[in-house]
Residue, then its C-alpha position, 0 to 999 in steps of 0.5 A: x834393046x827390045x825391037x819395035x814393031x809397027x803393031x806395037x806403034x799402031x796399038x799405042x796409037x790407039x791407046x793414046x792417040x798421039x802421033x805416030x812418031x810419038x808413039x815410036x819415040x816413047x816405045x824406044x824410051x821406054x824399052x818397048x814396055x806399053x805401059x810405061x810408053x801410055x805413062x810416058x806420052x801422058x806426061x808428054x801430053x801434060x806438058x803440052x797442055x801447059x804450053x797451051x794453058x795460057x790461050x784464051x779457051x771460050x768456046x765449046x759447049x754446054x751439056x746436060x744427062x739427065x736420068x731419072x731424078x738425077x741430073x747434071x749440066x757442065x760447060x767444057x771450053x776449047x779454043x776455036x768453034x771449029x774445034x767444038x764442032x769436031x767429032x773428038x771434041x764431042x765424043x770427049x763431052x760425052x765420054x766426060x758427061x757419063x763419068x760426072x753422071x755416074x758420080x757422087x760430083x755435087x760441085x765444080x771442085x768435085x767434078x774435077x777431081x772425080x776419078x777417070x781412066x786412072x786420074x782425074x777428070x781435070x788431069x784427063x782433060x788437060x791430058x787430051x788437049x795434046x791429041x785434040x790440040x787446043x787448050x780445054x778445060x771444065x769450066x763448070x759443073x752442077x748437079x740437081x737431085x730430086x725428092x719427091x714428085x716431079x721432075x728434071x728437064x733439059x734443054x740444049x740450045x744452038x747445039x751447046x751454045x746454051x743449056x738449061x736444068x730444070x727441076x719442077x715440083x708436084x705432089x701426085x705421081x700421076x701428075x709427071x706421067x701427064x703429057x700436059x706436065x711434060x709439055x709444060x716442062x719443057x716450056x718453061x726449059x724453052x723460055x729459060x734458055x730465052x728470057x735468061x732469068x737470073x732466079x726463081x721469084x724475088x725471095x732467090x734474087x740476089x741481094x747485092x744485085x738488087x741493090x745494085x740495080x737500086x743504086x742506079x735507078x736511083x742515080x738516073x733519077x737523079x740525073x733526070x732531076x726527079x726530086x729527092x722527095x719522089x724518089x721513094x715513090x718511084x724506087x718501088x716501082x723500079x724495083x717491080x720492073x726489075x723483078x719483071x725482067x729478072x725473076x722467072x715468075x713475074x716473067x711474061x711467058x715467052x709462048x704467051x706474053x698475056x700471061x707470067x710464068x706463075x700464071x700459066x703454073x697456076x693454069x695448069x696445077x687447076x687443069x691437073x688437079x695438082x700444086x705444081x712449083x719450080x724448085x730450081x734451075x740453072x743456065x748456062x751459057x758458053x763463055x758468059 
C-alpha cells in the first residue's frame, strides 16, 4: 500500500478543499493515486450536495461582466446572507461569471451546461457546495450582444441583491465616446434597478399581464358600482396608468420626475445630434 504523506494531504486539500480527514481517507481509498482521490472527493462532494438539495436556497447574488458589446447577468442562490457575503461564495461568483463570459451561453439551460474544470457548470456548483457547505445553484442567466453603435451597461445594486443589462442604441460612433451618453446610460441603469419596469414601451408589455391587470380593474369598477356603460370609458385610462407604472418609457424619470424616461432620451439624442433608443434590458432581483 502506498504511504500517505502529509504533502500529499495538503496538496489535495488545495486541490479540493475538502477536509483534512477527507483528503486522508480518499488518498487511502484511492491507493495514494491524486487523480483518483480529486475524482473520489468529487463524488463525495455530489453526494453532499444532493443531502443539501432540498434546502430552500434564496439568497446569494446577482452579477453581471460586461466587455465590450458582450455582456451577461446571472443570479446564483445559496442559502443563508451570511453565506453570500463570505469570500468563497464571491470568488465562486466571479470564477463562474469569467467562464459563462467566455462562453458561447445565450440561456440559462446552456449556462449550465457549458464546460468547466472537466464538467460542467451546474456539476461544479453542486460539487462546491460540500466545501462551501450550503445548497447553491444557478438559478438564471442572460446574454445581451451588441450590433451596431451603442452600448452595454450594468449596474449592481445593494451588493447583488439587485442587478441590471442594459443595452441602448445610437447611430454615431462618436455618440458612445460622449460622456453625456455615458452619464445617460448609467442613469437609466440607476432608474431600472428603482423603478423596476417590466418592458421597454407597451408594444414589449406582456399580453397576458395585460389583460390581467384589465380584469381586475375591471372587477374593482365593478365592486365600486361603476355603471357597465362606463366601463369602456374608463378602462382606457386604466390601461395608460398601468403603462405609466409598467413600461420604462412612459415612466416618470426617477432623477427628474417632471420628465418620462422618452423624454429625457428625446433631450439628450437633440443635445447629441443623435437618435438614441433602448433596445433591451433585463432585471434581476435575488429570489424574485
Amino acid at each position: 500500500m502506498a504511504e500517505i504523506t502529509a504533502q500529499m494531504v495538503k496538496e489535495l486539500r488545495a486541490k479540493t478543499d475538502a477536509g483534512m480527514m477527507d483528503c486522508k481517507n480518499a488518498l487511502v481509498e484511492c491507493g495514494g493515486d491524486m487523480e483518483e482521490a480529486v475524482k473520489y472527493l468529487r463524488e463525495k462532494g455530489i453526494a453532499k450536495a444532493a443531502k443539501k438539495a432540498d434546502r430552500e436556497a434564496n439568497e446569494g447574488m446577482v452579477a453581471t461582466v460586461v466587455a465590450g458589446k458582450d455582456g451577461i447577468i446571472f443570479e446564483i442562490n445559496c442559502e443563508t446572507d451570511f453565506c453570500s457575503k463570505g469570500d468563497k461564495f464571491k470568488a465562486l461568483v466571479s470564477k463562474i461569471g469569467d467562464v459563462l463570459k467566455a462562453s458561447s451561453a445565450a440561456t440559462t439551460e446552456q449556462a449550465l451546461s457549458t464546460p468547466m474544470e472537466g464538467t460542467t457548470v451546474e456539476t461544479y456548483i453542486a460539487e462546491q457546495c460540500a466545501a462551501i457547505g450550503e445548497n447553491m445553484k444557478l438559478r438564471r442567466f442572460d446574454r445581451f450582444k451588441m450590433e451596431g453603435e451603442g452600448s452595454l451597461t450594468s449596474y449592481i445594486h445593494m451588493g447583488g441583491k439587485v442587478g441590471v443589462l442594459l443595452q441602448v442604441a445610437c447611430t454615431k460612433p462618436e455618440t458612445v465616446e460622449n460622456t453625456v451618453f455615458a452619464t445617460l446610460c448609467k442613469d437609466l441603469t440607476l432608474h431600472i434597478a428603482a423603478c423596476a419596469p417590466k418592458s421597454v414601451d407597451s408594444s414589449s408589455l406582456d399580453p397576458a399581464f395585460v389583460a390581467e391587470e384589465q380584469e381586475i380593474a375591471k372587477a374593482q369598477l365593478i365592486a365600486e358600482g361603476k355603471p357597465e356603460a362606463l366601463l369602456e370609458k374608463i378602462l382606457p385610462g386604466k390601461l395608460r396608468a398601468l403603462y405609466k407604472q409598467s413600461c420604462l418609457l412612459n415612466q416618470e424619470f426617477v432623477k427628474d420626475t417632471s420628465i418620462t424616461v422618452e423624454k429625457l432620451l428625446q433631450n439628450t439624442s437633440k443635445e447629441l445630434d443623435d437618435t438614441i433608443s433602448v433596445v433591451a434590458f433585463r432585471r434581476f432581483q435575488l429570489g424574485v
